[in-house]
OpenMM code with the backbone's topology and positions (N, CA, C; nanometers):
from openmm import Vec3, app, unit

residues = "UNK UNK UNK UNK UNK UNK UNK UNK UNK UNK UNK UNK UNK UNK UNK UNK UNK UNK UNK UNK UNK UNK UNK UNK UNK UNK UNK UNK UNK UNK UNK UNK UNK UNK UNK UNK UNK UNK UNK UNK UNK UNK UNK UNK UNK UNK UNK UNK UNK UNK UNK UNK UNK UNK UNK UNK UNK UNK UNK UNK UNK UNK UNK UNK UNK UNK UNK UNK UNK UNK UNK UNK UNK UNK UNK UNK UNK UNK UNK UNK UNK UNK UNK UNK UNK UNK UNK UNK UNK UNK UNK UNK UNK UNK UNK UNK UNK UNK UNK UNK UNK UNK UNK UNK UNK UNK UNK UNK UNK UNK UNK UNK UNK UNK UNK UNK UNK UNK UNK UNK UNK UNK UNK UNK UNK UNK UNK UNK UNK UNK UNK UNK UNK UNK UNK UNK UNK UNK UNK UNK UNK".split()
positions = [
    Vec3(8.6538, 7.2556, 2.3840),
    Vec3(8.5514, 7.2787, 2.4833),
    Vec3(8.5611, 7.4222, 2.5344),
    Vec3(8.4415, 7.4483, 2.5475),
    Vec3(8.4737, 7.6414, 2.5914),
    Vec3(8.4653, 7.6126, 2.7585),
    Vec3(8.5505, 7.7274, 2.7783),
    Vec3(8.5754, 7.7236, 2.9248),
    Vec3(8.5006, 7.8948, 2.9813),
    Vec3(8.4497, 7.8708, 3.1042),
    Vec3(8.3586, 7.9749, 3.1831),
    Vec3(8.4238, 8.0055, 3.3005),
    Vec3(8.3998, 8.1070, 3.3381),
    Vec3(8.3840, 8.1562, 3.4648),
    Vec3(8.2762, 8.2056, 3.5315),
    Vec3(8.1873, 8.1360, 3.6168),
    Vec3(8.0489, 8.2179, 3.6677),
    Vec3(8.0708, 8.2780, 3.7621),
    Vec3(8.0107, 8.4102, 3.7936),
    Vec3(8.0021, 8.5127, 3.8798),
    Vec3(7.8896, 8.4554, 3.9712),
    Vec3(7.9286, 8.5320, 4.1169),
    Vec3(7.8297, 8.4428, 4.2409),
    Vec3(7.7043, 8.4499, 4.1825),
    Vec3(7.6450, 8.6010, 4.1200),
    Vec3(7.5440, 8.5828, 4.1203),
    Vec3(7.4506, 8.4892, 4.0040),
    Vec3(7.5361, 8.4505, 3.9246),
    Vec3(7.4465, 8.2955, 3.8361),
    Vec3(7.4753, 8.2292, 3.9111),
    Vec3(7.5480, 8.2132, 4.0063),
    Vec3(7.5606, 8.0757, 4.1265),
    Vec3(7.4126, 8.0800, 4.2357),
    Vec3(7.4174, 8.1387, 4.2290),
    Vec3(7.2743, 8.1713, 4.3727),
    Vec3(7.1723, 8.1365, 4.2417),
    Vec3(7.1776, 8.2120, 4.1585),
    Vec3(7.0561, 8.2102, 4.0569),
    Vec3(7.0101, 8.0678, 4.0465),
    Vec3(7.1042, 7.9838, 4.0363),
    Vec3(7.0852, 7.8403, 4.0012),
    Vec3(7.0150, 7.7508, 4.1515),
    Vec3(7.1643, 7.8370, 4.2526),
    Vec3(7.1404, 7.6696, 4.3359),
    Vec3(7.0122, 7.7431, 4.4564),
    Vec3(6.9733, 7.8649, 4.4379),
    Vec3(6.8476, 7.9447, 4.5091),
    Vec3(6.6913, 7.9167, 4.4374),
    Vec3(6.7700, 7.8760, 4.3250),
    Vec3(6.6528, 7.8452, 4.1930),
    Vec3(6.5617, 8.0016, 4.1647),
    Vec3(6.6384, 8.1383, 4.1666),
    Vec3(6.5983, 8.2686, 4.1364),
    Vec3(6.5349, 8.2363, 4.0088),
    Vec3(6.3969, 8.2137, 4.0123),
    Vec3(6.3528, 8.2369, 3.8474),
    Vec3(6.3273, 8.3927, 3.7881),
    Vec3(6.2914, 8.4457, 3.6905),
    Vec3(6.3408, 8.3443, 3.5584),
    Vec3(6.4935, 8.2779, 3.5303),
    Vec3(6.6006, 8.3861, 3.6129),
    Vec3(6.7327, 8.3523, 3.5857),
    Vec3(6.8158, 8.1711, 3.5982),
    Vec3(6.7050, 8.1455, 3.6900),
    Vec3(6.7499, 7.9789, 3.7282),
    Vec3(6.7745, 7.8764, 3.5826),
    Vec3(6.6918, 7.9309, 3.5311),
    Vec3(6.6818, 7.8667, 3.3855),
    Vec3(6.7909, 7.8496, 3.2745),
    Vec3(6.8633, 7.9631, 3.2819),
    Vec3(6.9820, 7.9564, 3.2112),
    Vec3(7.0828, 7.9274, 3.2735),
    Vec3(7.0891, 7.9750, 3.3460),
    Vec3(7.2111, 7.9295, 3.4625),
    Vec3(7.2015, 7.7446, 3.4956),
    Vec3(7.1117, 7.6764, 3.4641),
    Vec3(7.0592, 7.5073, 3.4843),
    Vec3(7.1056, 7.5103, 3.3901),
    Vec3(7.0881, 7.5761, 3.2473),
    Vec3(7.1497, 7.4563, 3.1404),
    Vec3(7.2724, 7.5191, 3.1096),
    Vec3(7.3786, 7.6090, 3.1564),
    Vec3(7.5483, 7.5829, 3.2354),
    Vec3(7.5500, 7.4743, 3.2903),
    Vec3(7.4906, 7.4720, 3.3511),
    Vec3(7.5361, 7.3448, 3.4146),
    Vec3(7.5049, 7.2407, 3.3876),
    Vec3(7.3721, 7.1830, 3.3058),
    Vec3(7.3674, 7.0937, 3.2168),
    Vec3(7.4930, 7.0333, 3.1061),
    Vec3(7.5025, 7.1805, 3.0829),
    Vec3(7.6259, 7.1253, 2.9365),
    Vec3(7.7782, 7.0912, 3.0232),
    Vec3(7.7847, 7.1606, 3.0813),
    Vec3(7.8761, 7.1224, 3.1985),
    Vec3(7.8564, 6.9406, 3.2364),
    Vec3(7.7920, 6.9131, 3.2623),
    Vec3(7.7669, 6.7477, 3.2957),
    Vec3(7.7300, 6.6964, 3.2056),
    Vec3(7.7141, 6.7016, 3.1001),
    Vec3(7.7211, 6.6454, 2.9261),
    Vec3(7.9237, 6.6459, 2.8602),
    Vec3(7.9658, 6.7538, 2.9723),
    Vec3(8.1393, 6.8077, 2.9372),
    Vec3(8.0979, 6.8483, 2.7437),
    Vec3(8.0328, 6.9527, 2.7328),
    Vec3(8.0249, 7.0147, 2.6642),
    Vec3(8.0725, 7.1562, 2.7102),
    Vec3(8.1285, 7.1835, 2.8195),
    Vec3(8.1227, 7.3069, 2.8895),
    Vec3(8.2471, 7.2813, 3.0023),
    Vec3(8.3477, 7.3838, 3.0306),
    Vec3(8.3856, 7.3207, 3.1646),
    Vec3(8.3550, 7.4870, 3.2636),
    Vec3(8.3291, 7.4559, 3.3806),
    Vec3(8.2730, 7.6230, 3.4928),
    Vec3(8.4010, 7.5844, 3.5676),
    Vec3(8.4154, 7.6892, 3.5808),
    Vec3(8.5457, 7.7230, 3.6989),
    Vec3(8.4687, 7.9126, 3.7691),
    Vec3(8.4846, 7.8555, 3.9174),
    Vec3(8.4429, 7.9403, 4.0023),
    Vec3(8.5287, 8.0404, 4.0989),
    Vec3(8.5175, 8.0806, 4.2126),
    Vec3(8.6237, 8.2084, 4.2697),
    Vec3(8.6057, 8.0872, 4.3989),
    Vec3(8.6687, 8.0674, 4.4981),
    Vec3(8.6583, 8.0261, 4.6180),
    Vec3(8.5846, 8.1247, 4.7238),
    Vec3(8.6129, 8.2200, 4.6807),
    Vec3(8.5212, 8.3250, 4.7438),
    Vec3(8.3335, 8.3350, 4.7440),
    Vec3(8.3266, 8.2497, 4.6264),
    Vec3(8.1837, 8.2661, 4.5555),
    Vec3(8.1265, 8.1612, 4.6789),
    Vec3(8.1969, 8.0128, 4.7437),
    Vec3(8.1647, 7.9498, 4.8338),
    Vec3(8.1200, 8.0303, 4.9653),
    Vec3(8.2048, 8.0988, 4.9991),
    Vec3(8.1091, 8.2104, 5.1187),
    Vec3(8.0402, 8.3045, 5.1085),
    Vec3(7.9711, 8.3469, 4.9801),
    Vec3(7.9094, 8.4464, 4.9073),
    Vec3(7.7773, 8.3722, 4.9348),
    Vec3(7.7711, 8.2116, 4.8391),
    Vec3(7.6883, 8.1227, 4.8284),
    Vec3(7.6330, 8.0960, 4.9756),
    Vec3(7.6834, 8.0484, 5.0733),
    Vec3(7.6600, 8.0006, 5.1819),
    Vec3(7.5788, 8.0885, 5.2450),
    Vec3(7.6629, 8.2015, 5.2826),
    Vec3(7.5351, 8.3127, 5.3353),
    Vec3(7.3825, 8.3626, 5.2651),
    Vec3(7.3835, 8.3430, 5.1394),
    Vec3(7.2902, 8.3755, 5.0487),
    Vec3(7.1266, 8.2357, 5.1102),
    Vec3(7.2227, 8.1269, 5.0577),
    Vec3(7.1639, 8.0395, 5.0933),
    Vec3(7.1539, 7.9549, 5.2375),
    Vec3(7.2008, 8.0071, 5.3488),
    Vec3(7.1735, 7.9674, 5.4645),
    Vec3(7.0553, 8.0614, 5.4811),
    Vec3(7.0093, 8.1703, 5.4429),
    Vec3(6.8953, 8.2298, 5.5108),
    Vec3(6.7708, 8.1787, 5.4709),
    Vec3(6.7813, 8.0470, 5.3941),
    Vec3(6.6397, 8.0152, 5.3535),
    Vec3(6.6499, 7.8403, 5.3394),
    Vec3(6.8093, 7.7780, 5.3961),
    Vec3(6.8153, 7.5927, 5.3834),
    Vec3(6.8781, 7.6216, 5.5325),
    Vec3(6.9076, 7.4865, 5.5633),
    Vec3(6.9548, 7.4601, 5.6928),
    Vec3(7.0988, 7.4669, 5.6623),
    Vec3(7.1584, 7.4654, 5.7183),
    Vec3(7.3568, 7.4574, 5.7728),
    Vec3(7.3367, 7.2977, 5.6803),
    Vec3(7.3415, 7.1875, 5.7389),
    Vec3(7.3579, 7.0648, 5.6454),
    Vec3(7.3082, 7.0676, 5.4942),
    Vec3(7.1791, 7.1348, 5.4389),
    Vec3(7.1295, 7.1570, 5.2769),
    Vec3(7.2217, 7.2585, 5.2609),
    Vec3(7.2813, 7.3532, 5.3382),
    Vec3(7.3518, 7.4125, 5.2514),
    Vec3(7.4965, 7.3375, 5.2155),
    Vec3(7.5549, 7.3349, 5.3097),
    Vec3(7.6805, 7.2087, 5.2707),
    Vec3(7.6538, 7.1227, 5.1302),
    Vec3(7.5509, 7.0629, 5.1626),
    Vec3(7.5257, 6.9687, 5.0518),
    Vec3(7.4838, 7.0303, 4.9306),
    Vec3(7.4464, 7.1592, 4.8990),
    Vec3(7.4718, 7.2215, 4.7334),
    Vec3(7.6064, 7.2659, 4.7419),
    Vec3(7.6810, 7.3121, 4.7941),
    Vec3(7.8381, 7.3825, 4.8180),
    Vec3(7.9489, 7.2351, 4.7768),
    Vec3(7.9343, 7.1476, 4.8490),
    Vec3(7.9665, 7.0073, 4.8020),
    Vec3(7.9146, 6.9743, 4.6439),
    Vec3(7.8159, 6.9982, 4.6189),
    Vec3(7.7507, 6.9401, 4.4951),
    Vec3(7.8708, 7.0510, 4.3657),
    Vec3(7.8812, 7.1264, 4.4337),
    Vec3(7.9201, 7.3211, 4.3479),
    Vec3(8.0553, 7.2281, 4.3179),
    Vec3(8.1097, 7.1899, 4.4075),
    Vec3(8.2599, 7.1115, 4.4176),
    Vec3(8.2785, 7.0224, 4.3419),
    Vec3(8.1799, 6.9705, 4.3064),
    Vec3(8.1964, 6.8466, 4.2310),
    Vec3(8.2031, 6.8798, 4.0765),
    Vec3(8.1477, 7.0231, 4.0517),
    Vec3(8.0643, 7.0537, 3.9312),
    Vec3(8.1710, 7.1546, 3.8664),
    Vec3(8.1871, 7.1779, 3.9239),
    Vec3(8.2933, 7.2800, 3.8841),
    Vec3(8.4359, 7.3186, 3.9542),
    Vec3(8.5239, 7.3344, 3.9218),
    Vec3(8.7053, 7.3823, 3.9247),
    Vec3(8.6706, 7.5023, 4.0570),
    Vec3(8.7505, 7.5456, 4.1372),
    Vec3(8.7674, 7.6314, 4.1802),
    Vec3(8.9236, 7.7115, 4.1853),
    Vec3(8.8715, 7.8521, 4.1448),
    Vec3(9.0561, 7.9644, 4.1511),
    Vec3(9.0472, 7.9536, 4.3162),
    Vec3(9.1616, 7.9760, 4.3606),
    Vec3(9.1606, 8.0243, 4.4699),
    Vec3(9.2099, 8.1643, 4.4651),
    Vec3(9.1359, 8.2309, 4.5815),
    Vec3(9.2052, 8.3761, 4.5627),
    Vec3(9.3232, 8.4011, 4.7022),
    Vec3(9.4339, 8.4465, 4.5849),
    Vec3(9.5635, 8.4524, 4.6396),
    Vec3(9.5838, 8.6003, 4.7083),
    Vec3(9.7004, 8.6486, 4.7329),
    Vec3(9.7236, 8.7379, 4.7497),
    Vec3(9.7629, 8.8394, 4.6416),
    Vec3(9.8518, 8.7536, 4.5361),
    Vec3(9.8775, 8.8403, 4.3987),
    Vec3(9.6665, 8.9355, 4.4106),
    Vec3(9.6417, 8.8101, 4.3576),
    Vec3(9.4410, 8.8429, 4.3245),
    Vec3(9.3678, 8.9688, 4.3913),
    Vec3(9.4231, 8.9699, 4.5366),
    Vec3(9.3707, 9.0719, 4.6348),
    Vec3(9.4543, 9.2027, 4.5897),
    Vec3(9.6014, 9.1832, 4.5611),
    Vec3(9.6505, 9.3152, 4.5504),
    Vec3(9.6131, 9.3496, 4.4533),
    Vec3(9.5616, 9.2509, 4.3244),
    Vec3(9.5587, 9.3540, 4.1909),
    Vec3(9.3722, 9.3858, 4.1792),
    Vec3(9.3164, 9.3306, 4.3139),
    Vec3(9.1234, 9.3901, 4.3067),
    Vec3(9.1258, 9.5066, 4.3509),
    Vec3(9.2689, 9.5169, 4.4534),
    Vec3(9.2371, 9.6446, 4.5481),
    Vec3(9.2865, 9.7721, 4.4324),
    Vec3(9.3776, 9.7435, 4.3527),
    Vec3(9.4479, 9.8759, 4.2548),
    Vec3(9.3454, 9.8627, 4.1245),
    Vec3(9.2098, 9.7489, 4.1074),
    Vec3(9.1558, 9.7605, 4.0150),
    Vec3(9.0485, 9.9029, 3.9774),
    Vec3(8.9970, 9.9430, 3.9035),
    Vec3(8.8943, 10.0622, 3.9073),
    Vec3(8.7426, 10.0128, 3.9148),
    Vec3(8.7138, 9.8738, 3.8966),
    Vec3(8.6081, 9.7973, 3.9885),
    Vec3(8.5570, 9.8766, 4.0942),
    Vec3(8.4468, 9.9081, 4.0403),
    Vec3(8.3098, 9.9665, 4.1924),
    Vec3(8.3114, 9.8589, 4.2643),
    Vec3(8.2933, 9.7753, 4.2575),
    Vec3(8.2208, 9.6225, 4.3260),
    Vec3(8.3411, 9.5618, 4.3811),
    Vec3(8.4367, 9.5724, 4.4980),
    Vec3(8.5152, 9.5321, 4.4969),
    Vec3(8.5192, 9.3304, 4.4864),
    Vec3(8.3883, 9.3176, 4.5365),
    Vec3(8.3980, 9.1374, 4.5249),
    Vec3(8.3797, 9.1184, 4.3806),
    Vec3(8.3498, 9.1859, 4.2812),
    Vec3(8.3244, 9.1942, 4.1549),
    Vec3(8.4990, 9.1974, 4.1070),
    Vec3(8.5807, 9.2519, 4.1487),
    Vec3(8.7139, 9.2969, 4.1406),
    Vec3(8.7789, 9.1560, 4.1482),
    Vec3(8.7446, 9.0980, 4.2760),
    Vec3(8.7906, 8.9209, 4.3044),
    Vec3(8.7070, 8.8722, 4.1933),
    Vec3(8.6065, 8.8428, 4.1613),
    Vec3(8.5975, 8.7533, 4.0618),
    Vec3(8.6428, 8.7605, 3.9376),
    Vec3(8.6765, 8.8827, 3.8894),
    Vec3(8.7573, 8.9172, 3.7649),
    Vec3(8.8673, 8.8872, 3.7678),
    Vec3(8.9496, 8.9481, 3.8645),
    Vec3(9.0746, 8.8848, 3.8171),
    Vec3(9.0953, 8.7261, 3.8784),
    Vec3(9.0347, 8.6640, 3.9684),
    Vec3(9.0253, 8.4960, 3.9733),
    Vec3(9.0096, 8.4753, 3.8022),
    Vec3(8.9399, 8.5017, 3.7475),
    Vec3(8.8851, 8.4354, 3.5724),
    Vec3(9.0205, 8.4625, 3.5492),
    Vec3(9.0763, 8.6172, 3.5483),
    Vec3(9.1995, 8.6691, 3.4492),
    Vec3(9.3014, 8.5462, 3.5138),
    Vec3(9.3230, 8.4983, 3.5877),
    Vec3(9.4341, 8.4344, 3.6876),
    Vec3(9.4803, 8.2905, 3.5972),
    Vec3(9.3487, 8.2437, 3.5314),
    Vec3(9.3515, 8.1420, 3.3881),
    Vec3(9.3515, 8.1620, 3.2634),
    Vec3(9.4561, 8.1384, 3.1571),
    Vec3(9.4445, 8.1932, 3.0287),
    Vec3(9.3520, 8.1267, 2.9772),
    Vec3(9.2797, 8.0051, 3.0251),
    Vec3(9.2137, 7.9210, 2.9421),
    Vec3(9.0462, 7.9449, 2.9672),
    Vec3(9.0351, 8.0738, 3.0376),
    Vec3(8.9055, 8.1306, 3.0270),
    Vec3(8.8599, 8.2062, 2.9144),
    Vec3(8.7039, 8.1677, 2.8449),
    Vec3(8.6746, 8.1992, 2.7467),
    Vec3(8.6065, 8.3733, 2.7274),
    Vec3(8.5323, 8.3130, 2.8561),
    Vec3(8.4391, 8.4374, 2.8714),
    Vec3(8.3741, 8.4597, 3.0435),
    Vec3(8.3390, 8.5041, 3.1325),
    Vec3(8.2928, 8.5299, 3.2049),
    Vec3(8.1620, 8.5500, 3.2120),
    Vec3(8.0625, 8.4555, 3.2853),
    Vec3(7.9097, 8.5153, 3.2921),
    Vec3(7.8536, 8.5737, 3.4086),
    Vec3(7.8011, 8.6565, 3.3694),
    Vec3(7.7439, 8.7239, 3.4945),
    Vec3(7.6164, 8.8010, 3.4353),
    Vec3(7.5097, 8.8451, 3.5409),
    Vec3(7.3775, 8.8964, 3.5137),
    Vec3(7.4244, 9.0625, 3.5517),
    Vec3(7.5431, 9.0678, 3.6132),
    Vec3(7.5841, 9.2065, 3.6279),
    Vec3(7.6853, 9.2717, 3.5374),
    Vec3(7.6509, 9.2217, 3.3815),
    Vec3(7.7475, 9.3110, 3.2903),
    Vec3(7.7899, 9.4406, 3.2908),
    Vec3(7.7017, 9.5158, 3.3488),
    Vec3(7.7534, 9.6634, 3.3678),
    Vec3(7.9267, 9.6672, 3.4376),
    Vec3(7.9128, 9.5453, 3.5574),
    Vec3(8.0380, 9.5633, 3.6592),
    Vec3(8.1328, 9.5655, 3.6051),
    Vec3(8.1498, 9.5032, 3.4932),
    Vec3(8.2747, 9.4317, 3.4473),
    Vec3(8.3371, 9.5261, 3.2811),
    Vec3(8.2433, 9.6740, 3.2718),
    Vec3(8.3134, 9.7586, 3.1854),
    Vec3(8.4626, 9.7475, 3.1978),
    Vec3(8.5584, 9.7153, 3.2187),
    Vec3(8.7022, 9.7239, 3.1784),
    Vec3(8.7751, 9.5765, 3.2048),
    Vec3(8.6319, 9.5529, 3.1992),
    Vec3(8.7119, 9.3982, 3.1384),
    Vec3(8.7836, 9.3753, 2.9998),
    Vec3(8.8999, 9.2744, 3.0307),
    Vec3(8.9803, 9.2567, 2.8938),
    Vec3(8.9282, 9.1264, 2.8661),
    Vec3(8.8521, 9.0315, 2.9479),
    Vec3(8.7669, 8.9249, 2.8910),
    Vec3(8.6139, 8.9538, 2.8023),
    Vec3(8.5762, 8.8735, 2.7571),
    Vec3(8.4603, 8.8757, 2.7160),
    Vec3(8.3464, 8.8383, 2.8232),
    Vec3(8.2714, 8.9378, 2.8309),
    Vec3(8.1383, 8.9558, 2.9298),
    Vec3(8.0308, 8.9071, 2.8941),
    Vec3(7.9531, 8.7589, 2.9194),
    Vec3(7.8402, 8.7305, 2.8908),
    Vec3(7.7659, 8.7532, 2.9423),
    Vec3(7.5931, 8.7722, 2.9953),
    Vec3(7.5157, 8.7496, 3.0466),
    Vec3(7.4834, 8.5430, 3.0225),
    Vec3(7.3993, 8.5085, 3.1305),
    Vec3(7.3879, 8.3739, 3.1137),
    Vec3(7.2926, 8.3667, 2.9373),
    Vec3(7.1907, 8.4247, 2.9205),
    Vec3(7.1543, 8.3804, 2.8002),
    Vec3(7.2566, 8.3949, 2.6956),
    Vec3(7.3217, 8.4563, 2.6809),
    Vec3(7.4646, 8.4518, 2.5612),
    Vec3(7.5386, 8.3702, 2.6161),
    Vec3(7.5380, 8.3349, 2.6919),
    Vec3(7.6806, 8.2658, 2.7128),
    Vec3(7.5888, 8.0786, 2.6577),
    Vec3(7.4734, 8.0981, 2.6589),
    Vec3(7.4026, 7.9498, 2.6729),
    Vec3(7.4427, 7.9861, 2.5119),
    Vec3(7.3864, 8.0651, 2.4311),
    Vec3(7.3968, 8.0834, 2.2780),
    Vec3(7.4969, 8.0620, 2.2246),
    Vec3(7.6157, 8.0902, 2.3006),
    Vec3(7.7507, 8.0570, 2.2745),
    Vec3(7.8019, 7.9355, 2.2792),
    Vec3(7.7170, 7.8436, 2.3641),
    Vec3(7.7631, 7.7347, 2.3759),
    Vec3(7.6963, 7.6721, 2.2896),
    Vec3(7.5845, 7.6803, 2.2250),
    Vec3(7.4929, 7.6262, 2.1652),
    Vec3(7.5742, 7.6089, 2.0008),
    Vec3(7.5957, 7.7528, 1.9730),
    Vec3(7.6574, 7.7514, 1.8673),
    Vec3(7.8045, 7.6873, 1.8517),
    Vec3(7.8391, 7.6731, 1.9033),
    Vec3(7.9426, 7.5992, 1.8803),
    Vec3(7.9200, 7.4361, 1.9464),
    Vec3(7.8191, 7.3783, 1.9233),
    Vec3(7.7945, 7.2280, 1.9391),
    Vec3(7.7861, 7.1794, 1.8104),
] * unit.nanometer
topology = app.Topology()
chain = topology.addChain("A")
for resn in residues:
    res = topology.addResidue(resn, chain)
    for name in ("N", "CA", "C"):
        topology.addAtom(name, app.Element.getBySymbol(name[0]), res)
């Protein structure tokens, strides 16, 4: 089974329903609930998510996709090792910095998706955008 890491922003994409991006980012998570797929997320991406999506659901709808996120997917937690090695990373984006090394923190990550491939130039993982990463999964079914 290939294993993922999604970046906040296919997380909003999905549970904000951002079209066109909502689309690929739904069938992650489709194959994910088929367990053709397993997502593992940053704990950080939960207060990323929340603020994103409290400015447009209530405090209770948002809970209840953040809960749903929980159910759906693994969460890293970010440690302190995680923080010291975002802050010495060469990452522009420093929350981009936390979600990279959260993925690096598991050997059993395949690839990382994100709609912001540029961020992640010195990555030692493999960088998908969500449509490759769906192709990737596809092909290997």
């Amino acid at each position: 089974m290939i294993t993922v890491f999604l970046d906040t922003n296919v997380l909003i994409d999905f549970f904000a329903d951002r079209k066109p991006f909502s689309i690929e980012a739904a069938r992650l998570f489709n194959y994910s609930f088929n367990k053709e797929l397993k997502i593992y997320v940053s704990a950080v991406s939960y207060n990323n998510l929340y603020y994103i999506l409290r400015q447009s659901c209530s405090h209770s709808e948002t809970i209840k996709m953040l809960s749903e996120l929980n159910e759906w997917a693994d969460i890293i937690d970010v440690s302190k090792d995680i923080i010291k090695k975002s802050l010495k990373s060469d990452f522009k984006d420093f929350e981009d910095a936390i979600q990279y090394n959260c993925a690096k923190s598991l050997s059993k990550i395949d690839f990382i998706v994100t709609r912001d491939t540029k961020d992640f130039k010195s990555s030692t993982l493999p960088i998908l955008n969500p449509k490759e990463a769906v192709s990737m999964v596809e092909s290997s079914m």
